[in-house]
Every structure is written in structure tokens, then in C-alpha cells.
C-alpha angles and dihedrals in degrees: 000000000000121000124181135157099222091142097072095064097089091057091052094056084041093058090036081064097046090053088058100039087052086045086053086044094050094048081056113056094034089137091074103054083055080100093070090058138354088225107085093193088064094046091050096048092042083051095055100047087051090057098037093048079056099050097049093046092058092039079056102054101034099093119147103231125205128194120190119171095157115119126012092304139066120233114192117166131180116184132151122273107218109053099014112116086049095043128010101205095135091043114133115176137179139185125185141150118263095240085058093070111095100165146335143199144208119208132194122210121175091268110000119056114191134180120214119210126206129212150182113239118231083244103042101271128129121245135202124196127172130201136183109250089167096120099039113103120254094242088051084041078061094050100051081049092051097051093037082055100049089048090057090046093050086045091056095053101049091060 
């Protein structure tokens, strides 16, 4: 089965626009936040964390995320969305058979969802590896549970 959220590419550069096109507005318009403060400079500092706080949250959650369960072996990738076919700087990538896998785990916080994989070391050691699953619709969310389930179960029987 493989799963991936390209679609939702096109909605992350359109928030990033609208970021820019509110910070424009906002530089703007400063006249009008002179009623938070009678200092300027403070307004304008409190103005551009906001912003910036924005931005890098958004630059945070946005991952492309990529499932691939065909074959013997998972596939699972996490990478950014802006920038990465020219530099893979946010790329996270594993690869494990599937009889490694011994649970998982989805969790939800207010704004960032992620799903924990856990694995059998080659040597017998446990290992823990955690990807961003934010932007991946809930039905596909569903998918990736469904095939995760019926690996552990696989995985049960066979010991």
C-alpha cells in the first residue's frame, strides 16, 4: 500500500503567501497598531515575532509524508516540502522489514499529529522512531493503521 500527501503541497505554499501578503499588510497599515503601545519600535517588534512565530510554525508542521508497505520491506519517508527536491535537509527516512515492527502508535497533539514506529533491532535492541504525520488526511491516517495492525498481527502469529 503507498500512501503520500502530495496534494497538500499546493495549500502550504498558498499559506506561506498569505503570511507574506498579511506581513506586507501589516507593514502597511502600522499606524493603526500605535494604539497597543506609544512606542513604534515595540509595536513593530511585537508585529514581527508574531509573524515570524507563524511562519516557523508552519515551516514545522508542513512534511511531505510517504507510506509504502508494498513488497518485504516498509518504506516510511518525512521530508520538507518547500526546498526539497533541490536540498534534502528535513529528509527522515526508514526502511525495516516488516517482521521488525512490534507496535506503533499515532499521537494527537492540538496542531502536530505523529506516528511512532517501533522496531527490533538486528541485534536485539529496541528501536524508537518518530515521524510527522500533521498534514496526512485522517482516512489515509486509517490506511497507514490498518496495514500497521495487520503487520503486528502477522508478526504475533508467526512467534
Amino acid at each position: 500500500m503507498r500512501i503520500n500527501n502530495s496534494k497538500v503541497k499546493n495549500t502550504i505554499i498558498s499559506v506561506y503567501f498569505i503570511l507574506i501578503v498579511l506581513a506586507i499588510v501589516f507593514a502597511t497599515i502600522f499606524k493603526l497598531f500605535s494604539d497597543l503601545t506609544s512606542n513604534p519600535t515595540v509595536t513593530f517588534v511585537i508585529i514581527s515575532i508574531g509573524f515570524a512565530l507563524l511562519f516557523f510554525l508552519v515551516h514545522f508542521i508542513s512534511k511531505y509524508f510517504e507510506y509504502d508497505s508494498d513488497g518485504l520491506k516498509v518504506v516510511v519517508t518525512n521530508k520538507g516540502l518547500l526546498l526539497s527536491d533541490s536540498f534534502n535537509y528535513r529528509e527522515h527516512l526508514l526502511e525495516f522489514d516488516k517482521g521488525d515492527l512490534y507496535a506503533y502508535k499515532f499521537r494527537n497533539f492540538i496542531v502536530f499529529k505523529t506516528l511512532t514506529f517501533y522496531l527490533n533491532d538486528s541485534r536485539g535492541k529496541k528501536k524508537k522512531e518518530t515521524f510527522n504525520v500533521t498534514l496526512v488526511p485522517r482516512k489515509k491516517r486509517r490506511y497507514i493503521r490498518q496495514s500497521l495492525s495487520k503487520m503486528i498481527k502477522m508478526n504475533k502469529n508467526s512467534q
